[in-house]
C-alpha positions as CSV (number, residue, x, y, z in Angstrom):
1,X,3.9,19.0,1.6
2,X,7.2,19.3,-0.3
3,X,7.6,15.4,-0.1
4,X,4.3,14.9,-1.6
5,X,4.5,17.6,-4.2
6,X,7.6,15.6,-5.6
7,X,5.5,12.3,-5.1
8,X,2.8,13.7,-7.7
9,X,5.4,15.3,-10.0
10,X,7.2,11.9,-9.7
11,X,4.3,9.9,-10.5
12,X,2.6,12.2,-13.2
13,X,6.3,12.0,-15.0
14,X,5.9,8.1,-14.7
15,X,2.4,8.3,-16.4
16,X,3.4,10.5,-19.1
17,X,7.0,8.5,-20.0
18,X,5.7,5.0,-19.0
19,X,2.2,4.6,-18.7
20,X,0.3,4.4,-15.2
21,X,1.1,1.2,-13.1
22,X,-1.4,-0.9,-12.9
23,X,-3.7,-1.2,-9.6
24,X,-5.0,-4.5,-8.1
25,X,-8.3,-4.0,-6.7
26,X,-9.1,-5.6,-3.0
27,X,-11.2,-7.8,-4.7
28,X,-8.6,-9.2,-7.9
29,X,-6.0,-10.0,-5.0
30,X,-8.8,-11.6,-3.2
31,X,-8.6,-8.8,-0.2
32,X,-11.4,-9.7,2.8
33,X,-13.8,-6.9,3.8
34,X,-12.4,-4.8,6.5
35,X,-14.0,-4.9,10.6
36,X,-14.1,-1.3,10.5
37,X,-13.0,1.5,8.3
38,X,-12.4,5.5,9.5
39,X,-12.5,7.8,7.1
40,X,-9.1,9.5,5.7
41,X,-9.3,13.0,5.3
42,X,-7.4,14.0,2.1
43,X,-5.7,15.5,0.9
44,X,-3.2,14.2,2.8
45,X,0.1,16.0,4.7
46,X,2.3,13.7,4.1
47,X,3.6,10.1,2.7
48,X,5.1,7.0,4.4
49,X,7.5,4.7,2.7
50,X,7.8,1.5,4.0
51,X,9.9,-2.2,2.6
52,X,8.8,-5.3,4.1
53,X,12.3,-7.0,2.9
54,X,11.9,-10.8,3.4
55,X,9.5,-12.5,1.3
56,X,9.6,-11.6,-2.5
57,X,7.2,-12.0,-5.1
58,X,7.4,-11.6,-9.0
59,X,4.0,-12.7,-10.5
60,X,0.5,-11.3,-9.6
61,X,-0.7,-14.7,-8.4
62,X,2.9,-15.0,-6.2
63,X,2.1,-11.0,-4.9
64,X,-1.3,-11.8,-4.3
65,X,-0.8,-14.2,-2.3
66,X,1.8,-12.1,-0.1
67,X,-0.3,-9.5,-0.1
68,X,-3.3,-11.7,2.0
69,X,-0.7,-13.3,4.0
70,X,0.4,-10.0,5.0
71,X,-3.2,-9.0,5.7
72,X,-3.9,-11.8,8.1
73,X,-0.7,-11.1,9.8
74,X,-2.2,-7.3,10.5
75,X,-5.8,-8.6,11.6
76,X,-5.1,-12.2,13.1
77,X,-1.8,-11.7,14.9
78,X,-1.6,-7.9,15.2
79,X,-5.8,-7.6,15.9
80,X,-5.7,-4.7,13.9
81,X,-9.3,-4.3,11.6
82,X,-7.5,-4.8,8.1
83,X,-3.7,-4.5,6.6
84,X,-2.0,-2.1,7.7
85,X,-0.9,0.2,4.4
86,X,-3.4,2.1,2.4
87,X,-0.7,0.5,-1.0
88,X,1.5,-2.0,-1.6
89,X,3.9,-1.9,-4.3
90,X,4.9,-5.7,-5.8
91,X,8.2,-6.7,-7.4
92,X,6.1,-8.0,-10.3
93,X,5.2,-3.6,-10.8
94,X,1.7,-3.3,-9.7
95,X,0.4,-1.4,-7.0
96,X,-2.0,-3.6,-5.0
97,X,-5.0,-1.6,-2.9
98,X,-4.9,-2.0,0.6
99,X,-6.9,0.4,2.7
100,X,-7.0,2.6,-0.8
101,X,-6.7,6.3,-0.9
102,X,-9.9,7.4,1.6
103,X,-9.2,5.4,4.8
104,X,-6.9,6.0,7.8
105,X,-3.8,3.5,7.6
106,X,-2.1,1.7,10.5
107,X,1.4,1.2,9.8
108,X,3.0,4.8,11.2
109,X,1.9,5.3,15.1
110,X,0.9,9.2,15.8
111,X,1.4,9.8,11.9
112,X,-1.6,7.7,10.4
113,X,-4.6,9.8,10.3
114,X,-2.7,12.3,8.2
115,X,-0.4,10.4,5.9
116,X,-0.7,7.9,3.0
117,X,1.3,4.5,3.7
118,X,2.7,2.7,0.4
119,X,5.0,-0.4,1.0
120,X,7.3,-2.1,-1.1
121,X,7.0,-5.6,-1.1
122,X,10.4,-7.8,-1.5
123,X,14.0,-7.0,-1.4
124,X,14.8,-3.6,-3.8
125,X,18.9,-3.6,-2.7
126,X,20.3,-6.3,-4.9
């Protein structure tokens, strides 16, 4: 609860300072319909941060398209019913919807149904 107290405080500073980032809907990063969808009961416990370091992207057509290529990894190799992270945060500074706020994630085993999953998309150590 701590962590995500900080989270909000974190992110509420942001919006006052910088302005809100902006969020890319399913269907602006051309996002397919999920199989199936469970419900997320909010508010969450707790929040996962995850970096997929390997592939980078810088413009909201280059994020984009990791962002679907990362989705059919999650439902074509991995059989899961849609990406795997409920946000994904792009190098280019948007924050591109995956499962959203209101559905249960599948990128933290035993921790999914009561935690949000944001991942960060490129390579944030150099």
């Amino acid at each position: 609860m701590l962590l995500l107290t900080l989270v909000m405080w974190l992110l509420a500073l942001c919006a006052v300072s910088l302005g809100c980032p902006s969020i890319v809907s399913r269907s602006q990063w051309g996002g397919r319909p999920p199989k199936n969808r469970v419900p997320l009961r909010t508010p969450v416990r707790y929040v996962v941060l995850h970096q997929r370091a390997g592939n980078r992207c810088f413009t909201p057509a280059s994020c984009s398209r990791l962002v679907r290529r990362i989705q059919n990894y999650h439902t074509f190799k991995k059989g899961w019913s849609d990406i795997a992270y409920n946000f994904l945060i792009g190098e280019d500074g948007r924050v591109y919807e995956g499962r959203g706020w209101s559905t249960v994630g599948a990128h933290a085993k035993n921790w999914n149904r009561i935690t949000l999953g944001f991942s960060f998309l490129g390579n944030f150590s150099t």
